[in-house]
N, C-alpha and C positions, 0 to 999 in steps of 0.2 A: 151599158149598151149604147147609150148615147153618144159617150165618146170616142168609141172603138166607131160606131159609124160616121161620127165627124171623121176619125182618123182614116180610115180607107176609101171615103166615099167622098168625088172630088165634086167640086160645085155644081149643080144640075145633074148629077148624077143618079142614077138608080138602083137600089138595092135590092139584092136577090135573098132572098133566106127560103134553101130548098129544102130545109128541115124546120119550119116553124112554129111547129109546136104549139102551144100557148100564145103567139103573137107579142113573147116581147120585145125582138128585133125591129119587129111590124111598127109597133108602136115607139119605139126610139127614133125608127125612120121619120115618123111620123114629126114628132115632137123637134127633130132638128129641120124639119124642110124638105125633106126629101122623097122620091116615091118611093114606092116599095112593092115587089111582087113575093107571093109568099107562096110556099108550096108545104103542103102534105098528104101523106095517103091515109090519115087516120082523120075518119067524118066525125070524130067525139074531139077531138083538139081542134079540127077547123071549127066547130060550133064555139068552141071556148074562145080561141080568137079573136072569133067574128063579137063576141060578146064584148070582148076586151074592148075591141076596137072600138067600137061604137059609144063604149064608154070612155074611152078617150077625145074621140075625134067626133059623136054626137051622131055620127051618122058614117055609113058605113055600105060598100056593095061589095057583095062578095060572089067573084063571077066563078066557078065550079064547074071544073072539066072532069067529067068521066071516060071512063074507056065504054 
């Protein structure tokens, strides 16, 4: 995922992953430099993300839109 987001995502640019799952897009973004906005509708995979991430990046906010 790292490289696939070097390869599509141009300098300062920001990544969209509207199916994120698990957060490992989130966190490739993360690891190359870049932002990253993550979308899902399932509150058991955002938790797991939010977990990922935190364990990646040490700290972590996770801002949460409902209907």
């Amino acid at each position: 995922m790292r490289y696939l987001v070097r390869l599509v995502t141009p300098p300062g640019g920001l990544v969209l992953d509207c199916f994120c799952g698990s957060g490992s897009t989130l966190i490739a973004a993360a690891q190359e430099g870049f932002d990253s906005v993550g979308i899902d509708n399932d509150p058991d995979s955002l938790d797991i993300a939010q977990a990922r991430l935190r364990g990646h990046l040490g700290h972590f906010d996770l801002d949460i839109k409902g209907d």
